[in-house]
C-alpha positions as CSV (number, residue, x, y, z in Angstrom):
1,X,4.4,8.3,-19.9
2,X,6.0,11.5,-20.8
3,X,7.7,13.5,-17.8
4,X,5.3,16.7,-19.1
5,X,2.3,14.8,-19.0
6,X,1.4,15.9,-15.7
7,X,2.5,19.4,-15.4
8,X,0.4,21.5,-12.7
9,X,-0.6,24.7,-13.8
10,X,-0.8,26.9,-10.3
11,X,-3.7,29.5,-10.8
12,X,-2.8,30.8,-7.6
13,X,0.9,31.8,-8.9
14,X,-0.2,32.8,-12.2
15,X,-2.8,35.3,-9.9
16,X,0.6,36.2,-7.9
17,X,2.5,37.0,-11.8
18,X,-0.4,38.2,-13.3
19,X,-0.6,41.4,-10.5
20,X,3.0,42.3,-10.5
21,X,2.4,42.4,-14.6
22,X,-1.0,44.3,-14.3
23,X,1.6,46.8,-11.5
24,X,4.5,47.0,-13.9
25,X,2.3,48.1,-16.8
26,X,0.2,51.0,-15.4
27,X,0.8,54.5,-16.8
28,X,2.2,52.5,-20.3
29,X,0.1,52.5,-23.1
30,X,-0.8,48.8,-22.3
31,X,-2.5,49.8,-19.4
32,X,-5.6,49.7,-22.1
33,X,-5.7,46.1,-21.6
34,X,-7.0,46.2,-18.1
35,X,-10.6,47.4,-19.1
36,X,-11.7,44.7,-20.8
37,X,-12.1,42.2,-18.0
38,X,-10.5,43.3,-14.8
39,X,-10.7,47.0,-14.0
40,X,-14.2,49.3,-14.2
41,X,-13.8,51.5,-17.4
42,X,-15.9,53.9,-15.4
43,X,-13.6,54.1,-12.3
44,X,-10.5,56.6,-12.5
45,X,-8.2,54.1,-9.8
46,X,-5.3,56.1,-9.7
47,X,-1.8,54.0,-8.2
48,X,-3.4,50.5,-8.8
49,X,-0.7,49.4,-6.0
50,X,-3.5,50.7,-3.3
51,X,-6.4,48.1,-5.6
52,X,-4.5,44.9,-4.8
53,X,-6.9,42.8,-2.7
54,X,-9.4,44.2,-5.4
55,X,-7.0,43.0,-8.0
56,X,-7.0,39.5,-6.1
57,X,-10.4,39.2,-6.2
58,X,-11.3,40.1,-10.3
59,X,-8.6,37.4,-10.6
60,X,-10.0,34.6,-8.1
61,X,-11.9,33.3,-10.4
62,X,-9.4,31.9,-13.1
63,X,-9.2,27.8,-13.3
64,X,-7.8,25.6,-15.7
65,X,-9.4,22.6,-17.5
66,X,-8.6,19.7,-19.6
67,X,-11.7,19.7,-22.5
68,X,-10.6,16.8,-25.5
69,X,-7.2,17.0,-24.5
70,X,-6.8,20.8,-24.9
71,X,-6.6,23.0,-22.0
72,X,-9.2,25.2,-21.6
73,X,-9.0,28.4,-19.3
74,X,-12.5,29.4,-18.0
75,X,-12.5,33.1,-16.2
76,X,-16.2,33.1,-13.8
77,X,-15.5,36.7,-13.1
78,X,-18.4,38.4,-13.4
79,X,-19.0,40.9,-16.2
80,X,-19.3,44.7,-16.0
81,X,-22.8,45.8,-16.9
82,X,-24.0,49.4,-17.2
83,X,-28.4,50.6,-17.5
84,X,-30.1,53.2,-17.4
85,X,-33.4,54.0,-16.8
86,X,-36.0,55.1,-19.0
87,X,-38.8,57.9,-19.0
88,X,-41.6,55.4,-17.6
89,X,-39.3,54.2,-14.9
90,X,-38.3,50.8,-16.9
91,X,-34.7,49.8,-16.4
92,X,-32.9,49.4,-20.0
93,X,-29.3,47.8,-20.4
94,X,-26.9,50.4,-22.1
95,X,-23.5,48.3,-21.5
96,X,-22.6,50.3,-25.2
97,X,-21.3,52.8,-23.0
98,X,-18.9,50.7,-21.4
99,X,-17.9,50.0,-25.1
100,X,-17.3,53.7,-25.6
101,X,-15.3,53.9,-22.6
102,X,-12.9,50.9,-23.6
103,X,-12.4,52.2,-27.2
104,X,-11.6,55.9,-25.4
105,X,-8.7,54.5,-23.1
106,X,-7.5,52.0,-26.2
107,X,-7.4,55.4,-28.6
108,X,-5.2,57.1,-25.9
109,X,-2.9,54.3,-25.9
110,X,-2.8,53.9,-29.2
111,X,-1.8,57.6,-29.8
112,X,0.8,56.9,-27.4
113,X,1.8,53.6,-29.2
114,X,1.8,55.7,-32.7
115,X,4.2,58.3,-31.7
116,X,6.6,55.7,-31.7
117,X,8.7,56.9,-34.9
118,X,10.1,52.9,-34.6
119,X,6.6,51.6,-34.4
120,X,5.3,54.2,-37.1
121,X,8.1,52.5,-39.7
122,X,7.5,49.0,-38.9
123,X,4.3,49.3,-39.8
124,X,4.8,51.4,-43.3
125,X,7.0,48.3,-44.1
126,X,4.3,45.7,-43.8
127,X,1.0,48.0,-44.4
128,X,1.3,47.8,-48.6
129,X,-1.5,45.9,-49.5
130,X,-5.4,47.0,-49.9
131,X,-8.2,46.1,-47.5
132,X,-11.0,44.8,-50.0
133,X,-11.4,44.0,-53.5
134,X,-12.7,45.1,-56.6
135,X,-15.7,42.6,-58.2
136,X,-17.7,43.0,-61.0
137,X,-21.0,40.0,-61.1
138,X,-24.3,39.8,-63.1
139,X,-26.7,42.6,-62.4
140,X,-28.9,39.6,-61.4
141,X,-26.6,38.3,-58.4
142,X,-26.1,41.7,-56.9
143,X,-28.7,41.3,-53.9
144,X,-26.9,37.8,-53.3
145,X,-23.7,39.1,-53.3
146,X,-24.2,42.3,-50.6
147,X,-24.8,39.2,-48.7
148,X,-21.5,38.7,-48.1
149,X,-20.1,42.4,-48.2
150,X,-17.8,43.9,-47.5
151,X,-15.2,41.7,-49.7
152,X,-12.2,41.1,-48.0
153,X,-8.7,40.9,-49.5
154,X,-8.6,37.3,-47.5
155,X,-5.1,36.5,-48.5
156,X,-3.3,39.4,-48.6
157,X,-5.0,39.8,-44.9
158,X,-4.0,36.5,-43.8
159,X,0.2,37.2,-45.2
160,X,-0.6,40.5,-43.3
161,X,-0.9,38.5,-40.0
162,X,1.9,36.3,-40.4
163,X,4.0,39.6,-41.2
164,X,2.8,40.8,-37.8
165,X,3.5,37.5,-35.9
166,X,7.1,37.2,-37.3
167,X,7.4,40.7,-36.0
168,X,5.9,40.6,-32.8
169,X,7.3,36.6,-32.3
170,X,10.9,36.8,-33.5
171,X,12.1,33.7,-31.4
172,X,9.8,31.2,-33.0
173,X,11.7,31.1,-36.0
174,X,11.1,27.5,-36.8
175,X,8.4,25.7,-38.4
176,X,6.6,22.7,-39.3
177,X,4.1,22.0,-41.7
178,X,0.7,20.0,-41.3
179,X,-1.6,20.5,-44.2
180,X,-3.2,24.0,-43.8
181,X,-1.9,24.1,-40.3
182,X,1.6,25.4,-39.3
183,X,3.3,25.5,-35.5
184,X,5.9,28.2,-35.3
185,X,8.3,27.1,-32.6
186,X,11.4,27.5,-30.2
187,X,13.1,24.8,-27.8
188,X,12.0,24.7,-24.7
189,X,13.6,21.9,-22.4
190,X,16.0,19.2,-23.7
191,X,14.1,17.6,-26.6
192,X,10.8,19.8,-26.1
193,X,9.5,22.5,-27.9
194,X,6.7,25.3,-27.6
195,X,5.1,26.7,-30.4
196,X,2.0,28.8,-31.9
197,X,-0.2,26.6,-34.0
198,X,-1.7,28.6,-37.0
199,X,-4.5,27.9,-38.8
200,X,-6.3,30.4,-41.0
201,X,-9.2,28.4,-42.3
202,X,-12.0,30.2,-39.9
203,X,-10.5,33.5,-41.1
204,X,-11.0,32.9,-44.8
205,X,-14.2,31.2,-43.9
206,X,-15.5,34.6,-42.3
207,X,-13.3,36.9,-44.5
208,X,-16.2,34.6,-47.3
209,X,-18.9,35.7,-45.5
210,X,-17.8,39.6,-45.1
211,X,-16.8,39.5,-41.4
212,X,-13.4,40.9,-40.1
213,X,-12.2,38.1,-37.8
214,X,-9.6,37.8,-35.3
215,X,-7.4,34.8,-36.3
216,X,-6.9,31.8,-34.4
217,X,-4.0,30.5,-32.8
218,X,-2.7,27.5,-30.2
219,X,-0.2,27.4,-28.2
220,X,1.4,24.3,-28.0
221,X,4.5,22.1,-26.4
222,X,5.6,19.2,-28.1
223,X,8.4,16.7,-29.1
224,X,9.5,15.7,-32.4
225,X,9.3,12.0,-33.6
226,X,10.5,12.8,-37.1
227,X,10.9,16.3,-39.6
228,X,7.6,16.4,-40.4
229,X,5.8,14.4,-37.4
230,X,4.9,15.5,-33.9
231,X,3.9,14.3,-30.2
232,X,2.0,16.9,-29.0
233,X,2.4,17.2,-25.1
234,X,0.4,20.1,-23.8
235,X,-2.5,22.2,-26.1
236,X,-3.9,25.3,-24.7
237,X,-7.2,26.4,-26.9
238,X,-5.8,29.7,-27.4
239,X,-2.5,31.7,-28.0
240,X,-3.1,34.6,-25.3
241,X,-2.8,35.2,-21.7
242,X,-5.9,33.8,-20.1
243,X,-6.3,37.0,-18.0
244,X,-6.2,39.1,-21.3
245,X,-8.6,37.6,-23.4
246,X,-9.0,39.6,-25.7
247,X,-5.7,41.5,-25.4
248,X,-7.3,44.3,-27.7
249,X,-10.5,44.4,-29.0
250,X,-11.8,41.3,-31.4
251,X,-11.4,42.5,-34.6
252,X,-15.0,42.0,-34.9
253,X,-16.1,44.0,-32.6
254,X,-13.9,46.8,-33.5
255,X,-15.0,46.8,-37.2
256,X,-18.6,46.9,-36.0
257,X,-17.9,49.9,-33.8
258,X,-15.9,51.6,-36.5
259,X,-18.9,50.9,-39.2
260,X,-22.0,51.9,-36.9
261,X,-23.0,55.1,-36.8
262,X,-26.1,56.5,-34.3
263,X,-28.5,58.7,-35.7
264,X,-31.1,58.8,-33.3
265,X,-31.6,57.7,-29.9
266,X,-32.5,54.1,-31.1
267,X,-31.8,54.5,-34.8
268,X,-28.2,52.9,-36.3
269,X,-26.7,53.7,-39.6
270,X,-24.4,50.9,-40.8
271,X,-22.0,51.8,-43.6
272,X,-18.8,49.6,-44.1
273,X,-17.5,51.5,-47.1
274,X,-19.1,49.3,-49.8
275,X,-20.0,51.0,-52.9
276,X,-22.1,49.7,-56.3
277,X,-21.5,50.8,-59.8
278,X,-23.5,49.4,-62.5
279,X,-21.7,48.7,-65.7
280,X,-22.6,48.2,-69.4
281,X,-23.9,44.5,-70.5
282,X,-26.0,44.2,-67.4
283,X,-22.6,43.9,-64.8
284,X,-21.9,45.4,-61.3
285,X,-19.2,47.0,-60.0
286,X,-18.7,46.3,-56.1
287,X,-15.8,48.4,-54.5
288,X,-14.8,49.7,-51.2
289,X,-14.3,53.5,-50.3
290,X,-11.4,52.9,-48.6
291,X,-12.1,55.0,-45.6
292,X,-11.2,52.4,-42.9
293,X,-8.6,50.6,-44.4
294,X,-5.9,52.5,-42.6
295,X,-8.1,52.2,-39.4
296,X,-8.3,48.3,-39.7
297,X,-4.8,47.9,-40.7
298,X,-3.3,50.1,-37.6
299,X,-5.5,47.9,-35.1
300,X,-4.6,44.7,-36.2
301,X,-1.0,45.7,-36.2
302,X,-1.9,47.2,-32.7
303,X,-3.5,43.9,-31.5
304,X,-0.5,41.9,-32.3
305,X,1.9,44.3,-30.8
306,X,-0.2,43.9,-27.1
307,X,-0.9,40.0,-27.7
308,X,2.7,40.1,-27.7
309,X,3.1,41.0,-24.4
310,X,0.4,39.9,-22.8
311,X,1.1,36.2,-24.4
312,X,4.9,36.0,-23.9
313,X,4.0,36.9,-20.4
314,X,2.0,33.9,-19.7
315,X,4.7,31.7,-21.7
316,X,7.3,33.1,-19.3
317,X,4.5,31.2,-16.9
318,X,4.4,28.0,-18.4
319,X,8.1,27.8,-19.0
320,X,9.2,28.2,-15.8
321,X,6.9,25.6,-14.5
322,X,8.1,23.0,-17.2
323,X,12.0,23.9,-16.5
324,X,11.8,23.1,-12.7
């Protein structure tokens, strides 16, 4: 049996790491990060160094789990929830205003992260591509088709994202190739490697179905048997740092923040920049305004700048633990 086989992943230190992180990054832009599973958006805190028993105890309730051979990290914090209460005394959840809260402190970092001349050109040199595409159907498949709307520019998207991960993951240089699946990777100890598996099929599933997605990745040690064949060691489920997950908001989510708009106390207008245009010979124009595509494009490239760092973080983790 493997020498790896039996590593033992310490919640208790990655608590201990995970606090001096959460101290060294307050007052930076990626202080953001904090709100979406440790820290009260609705609570100013000031110098976090006088919160660390409460910092302790948000992250006391981390533990890892083998599930099919992948480990699993399963967080039983308890959520923050927000109501209100209601002219006839009923009480009425309104957690969209923690939402609100979130998106305000990630819009101050990103303004922050933007002034970044650096940043601002990095991104001008991958951004050239557009959002959505143009398609022209049958008049008679036009209900079937805003189905699925908005329509995604899936590939251009998914080269986007591996742009942004060369960018954001310059030491995982090398790669093998499974199929549809690729592992990015970097040595790790004598003839072990760690590596981000990448596999875009859910994201051009839902970029199909007209939902903004955010992709999904593995992180992964393993030794090579041959140029093109593995022994995978260790599989966590996810490419992220279990105590910032998400690291950013889910693309998802963001997109549905972005694309709902409240008209009235309980009313919603939904508008996600899809246009028609009827044709001549009985066709359809669908297009897309345009309006967010800067908006999407600047998150995601935000997202994978704070995954960065949150992620290499907890590889710092699981390196050290393998290397002694």
């Amino acid at each position: 049996m493997n020498k790896l086989s039996h590593i033992k992943l310490d919640e208790k230190k990655l608590v201990e790491k995970t606090i001096e992180y959460i101290l060294s990054i307050q007052n930076t832009y990626l202080e953001c990060i904090l709100f979406h599973r440790i820290l009260d958006p609705r609570i100013k805190y000031g110098d976090l160094n006088m919160h660390i028993d409460f910092l302790m105890e948000r992250l006391s309730h981390g533990n890892f789990f083998v599930n099919y051979g992948e480990i699993e990290f399963r967080n039983g914090a308890s959520r923050y929830t927000h109501f209100k209460f209601e002219a006839g005394g009923s009480k009425v959840d309104d957690s969209g205003l923690l939402i609100n809260l979130k998106m305000k402190s990630e819009e101050f970092s990103k303004e922050i992260f933007w002034a970044n001349d650096k940043v601002e050109i990095e991104y001008q040199q991958l951004n050239d591509f557009n959002c959505f595409i143009e398609l022209i159907v049958p008049e008679k498949e036009r209900s079937r088709k805003m189905l699925v709307a908005p329509f995604f520019n899936s590939e251009h998207w998914i080269e986007y994202y591996n742009k942004l991960l060369d960018l954001n993951f310059p030491s995982f240089i090398e790669k093998v190739n499974f199929g549809k699946t690729v592992i990015k990777y970097r040595p790790l100890k004598d003839d072990f490697y760690i590596g981000i598996e990448t596999d875009y099929q859910s994201s051009r599933k839902a970029f199909k179905n007209g939902f903004w997605q955010t992709p999904e990745y593995k992180l992964v040690i393993f030794k090579k048997i041959t140029s093109k064949k593995i022994e995978r060691i260790l599989q966590f489920e996810k490419f992220v740092h279990p105590y910032f997950d998400p690291p950013s908001f889910d693309f998802s989510v963001f997109f549905a923040v972005k694309t709902t708009k409240q008209i009235g106390e309980n009313e919603f207008l939904l508008d996600d920049g899809t246009k028609t245009e009827f044709l001549d010979d009985g066709l359809v124009r669908f297009y897309n305004s345009n309006e967010l595509e800067d908006q999407l494009k600047r998150h995601a490239f935000f997202y994978y700048n704070i995954l960065s760092h949150t992620t290499l973080e907890f590889i710092r983790f699981v390196e050290e633990i393998v290397r002694t």
